[in-house]
N, C-alpha and C positions, 0 to 999 in steps of 0.2 A: 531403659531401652525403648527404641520404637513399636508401635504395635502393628505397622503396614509390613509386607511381606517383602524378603531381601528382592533388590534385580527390580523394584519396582519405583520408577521418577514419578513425582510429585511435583508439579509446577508451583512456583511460589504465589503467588497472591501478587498480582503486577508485576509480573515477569517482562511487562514489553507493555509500548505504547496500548496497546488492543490486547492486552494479556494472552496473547499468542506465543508461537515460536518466530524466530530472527526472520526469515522467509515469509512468513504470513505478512509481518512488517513491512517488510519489505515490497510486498507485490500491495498495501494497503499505502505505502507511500508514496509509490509509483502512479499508484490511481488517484490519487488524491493530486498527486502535482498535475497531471495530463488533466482533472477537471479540470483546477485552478488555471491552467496554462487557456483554457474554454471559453472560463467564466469573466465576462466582459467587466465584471465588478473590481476586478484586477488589474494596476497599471499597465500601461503596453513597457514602461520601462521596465518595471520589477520581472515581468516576464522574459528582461534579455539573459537572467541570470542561469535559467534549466540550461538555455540555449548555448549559451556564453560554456558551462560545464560540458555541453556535449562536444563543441567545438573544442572544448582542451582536452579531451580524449583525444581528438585525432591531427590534433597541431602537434608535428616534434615539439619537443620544449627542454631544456637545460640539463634534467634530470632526468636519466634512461629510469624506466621501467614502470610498473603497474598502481604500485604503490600512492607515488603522487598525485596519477592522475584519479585512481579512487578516491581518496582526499579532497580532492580540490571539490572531484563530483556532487560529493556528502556534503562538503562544506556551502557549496551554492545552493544545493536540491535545500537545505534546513535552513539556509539564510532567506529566499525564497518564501517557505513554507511560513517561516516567525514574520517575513516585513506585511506579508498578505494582510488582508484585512481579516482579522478575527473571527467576526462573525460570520464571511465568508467562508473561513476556512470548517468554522465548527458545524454549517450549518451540510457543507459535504461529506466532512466526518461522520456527524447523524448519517444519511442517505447511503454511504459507502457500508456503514457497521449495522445497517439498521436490519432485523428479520422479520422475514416474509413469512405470513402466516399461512401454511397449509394443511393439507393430509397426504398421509403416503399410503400409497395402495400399492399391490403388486400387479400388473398385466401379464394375462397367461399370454402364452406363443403366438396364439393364432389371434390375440387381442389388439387391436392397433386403437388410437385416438377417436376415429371415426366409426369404430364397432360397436361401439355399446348401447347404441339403442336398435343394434337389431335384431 
């Protein structure tokens, strides 16, 4: 038997691109294409692809409903992301997932940023 306590989830060990949940993923690929879509390192062609997906969200097209057009989105937003340049892409990855070293302190009430040295 297990020895963790019932009613309690365990993430696997690369659970997702960023070992996250699907949503973390998600807003981490989002950021990642809108760099790339920035980064002058990137063809102006391979960038009609985001474009091209957001325009087939709101083109009718052949097949009602949501399904497709999510499809289609996913399929360009990843096609996009693999034709990029690699090292482009790995080197926003770093920058996007990377932490910021600090300290966390608590501020009482009446403390504001500008209070403490007086």
């Amino acid at each position: 038997m297990s020895e963790r306590p019932p009613n309690q989830i365990v993430p696997t060990e690369g659970s997702g691109p960023g070992g996250g949940n699907f949503f973390q993923d998600l807003v981490l690929r989002v950021k990642l294409i809108l760099r790339l879509m920035g980064d002058r390192r990137v063809s102006p062609l391979l960038k009609l692809l985001p474009l091209g997906s957001i325009a087939y969200v709101f083109i009718p097209d052949l097949l009602p409903g949501p399904i497709d057009d999510a499809a289609m989105t996913w399929f360009l937003a990843y096609l996009f992301v693999e034709l990029a340049p690699q090292e482009v892409v790995q080197e926003h990855l770093r920058r996007l997932t990377s932490v910021v070293e600090g300290q966390w302190r608590e501020i009482d009430e009446g403390e504001g940023p500008r209070d403490k040295g007086s």
